[in-house]
C-alpha positions as a Markdown table, in Angstrom:
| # | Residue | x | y | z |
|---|---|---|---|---|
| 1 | Unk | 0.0 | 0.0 | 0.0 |
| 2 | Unk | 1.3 | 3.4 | -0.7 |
| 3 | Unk | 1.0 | 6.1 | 2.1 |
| 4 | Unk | -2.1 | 7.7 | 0.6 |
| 5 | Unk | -3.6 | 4.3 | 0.8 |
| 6 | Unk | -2.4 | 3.8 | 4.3 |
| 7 | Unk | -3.8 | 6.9 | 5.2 |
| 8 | Unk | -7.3 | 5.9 | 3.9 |
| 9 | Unk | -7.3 | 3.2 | 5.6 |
| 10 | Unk | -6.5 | 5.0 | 8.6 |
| 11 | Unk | -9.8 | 7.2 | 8.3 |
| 12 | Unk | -11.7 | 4.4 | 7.7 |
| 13 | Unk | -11.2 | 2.4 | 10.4 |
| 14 | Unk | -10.9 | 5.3 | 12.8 |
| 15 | Unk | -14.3 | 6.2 | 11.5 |
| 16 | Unk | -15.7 | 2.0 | 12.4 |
| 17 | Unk | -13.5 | 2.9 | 15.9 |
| 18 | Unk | -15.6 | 5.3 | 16.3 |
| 19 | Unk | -18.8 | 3.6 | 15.8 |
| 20 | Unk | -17.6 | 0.8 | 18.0 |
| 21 | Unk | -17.2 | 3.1 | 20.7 |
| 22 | Unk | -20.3 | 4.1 | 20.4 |
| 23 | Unk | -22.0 | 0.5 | 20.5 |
| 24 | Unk | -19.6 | 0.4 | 23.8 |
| 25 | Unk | -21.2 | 3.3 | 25.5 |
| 26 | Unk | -24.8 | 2.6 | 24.8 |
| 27 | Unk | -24.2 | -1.0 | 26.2 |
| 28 | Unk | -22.6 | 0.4 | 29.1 |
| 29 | Unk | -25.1 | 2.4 | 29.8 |
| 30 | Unk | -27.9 | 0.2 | 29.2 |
| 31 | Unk | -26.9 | -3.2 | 30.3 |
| 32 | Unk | -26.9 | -4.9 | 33.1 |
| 33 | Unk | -24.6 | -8.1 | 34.2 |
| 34 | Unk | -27.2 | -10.6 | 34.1 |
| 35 | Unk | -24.4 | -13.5 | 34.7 |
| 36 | Unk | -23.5 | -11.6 | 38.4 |
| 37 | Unk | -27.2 | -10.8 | 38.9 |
| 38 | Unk | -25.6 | -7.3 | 39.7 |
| 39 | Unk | -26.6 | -3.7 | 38.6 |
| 40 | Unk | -23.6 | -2.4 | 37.5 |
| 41 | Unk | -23.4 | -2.3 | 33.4 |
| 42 | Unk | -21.1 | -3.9 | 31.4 |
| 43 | Unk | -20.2 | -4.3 | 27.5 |
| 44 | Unk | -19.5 | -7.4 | 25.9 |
| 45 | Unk | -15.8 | -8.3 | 26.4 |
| 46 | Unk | -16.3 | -9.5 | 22.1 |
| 47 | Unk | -17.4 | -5.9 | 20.9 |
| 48 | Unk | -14.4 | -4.4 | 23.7 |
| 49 | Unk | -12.2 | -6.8 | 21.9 |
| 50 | Unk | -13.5 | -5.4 | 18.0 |
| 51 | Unk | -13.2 | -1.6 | 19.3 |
| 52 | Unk | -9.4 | -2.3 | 20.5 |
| 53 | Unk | -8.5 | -4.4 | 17.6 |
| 54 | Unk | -10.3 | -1.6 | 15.1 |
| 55 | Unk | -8.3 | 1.1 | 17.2 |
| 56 | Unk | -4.6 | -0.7 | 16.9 |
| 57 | Unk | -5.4 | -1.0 | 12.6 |
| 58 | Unk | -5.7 | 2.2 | 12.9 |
| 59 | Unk | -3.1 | 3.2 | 14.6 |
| 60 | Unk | -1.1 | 0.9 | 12.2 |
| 61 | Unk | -2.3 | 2.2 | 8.9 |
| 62 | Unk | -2.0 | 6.1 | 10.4 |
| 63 | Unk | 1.8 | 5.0 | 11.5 |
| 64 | Unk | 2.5 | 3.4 | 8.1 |
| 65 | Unk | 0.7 | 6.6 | 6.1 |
| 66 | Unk | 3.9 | 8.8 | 7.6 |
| 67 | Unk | 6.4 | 6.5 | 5.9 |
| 68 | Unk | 7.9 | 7.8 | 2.6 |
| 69 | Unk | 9.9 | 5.4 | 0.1 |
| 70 | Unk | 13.6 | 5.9 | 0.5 |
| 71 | Unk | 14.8 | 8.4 | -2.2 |
């Protein structure tokens, strides 16, 4: 992938982060641990594990966008 491409891919995945996050908050804020019959709200541990992973490709693609070939 060329840097422009990198960066690209950056946005876009910073843009699914984002929507992940979002999924994150409302479950936080809405559910409640039914498996320790407590009220505190959780978030599924599989979309925490999608929002980190989305994040990191992200921070790959925007790490690889500042690279320019060797002249």
């Amino acid at each position: 992938m060329t840097p422009d491409e990198h960066a690209a891919r950056a946005a876009e995945l910073i843009g699914e982060a984002e929507r992940l996050y979002q999924v994150c908050l409302v479950d936080y804020q809405t559910n409640i641990n039914e498996d320790d019959h407590a009220d505190q709200p959780y978030v599924s541990g599989a979309d925490l594990a999608m929002l980190t992973a989305t994040t990191q490709l992200a921070q790959v693609h925007a790490t690889l966008a500042l690279r320019r070939p060797a002249e």
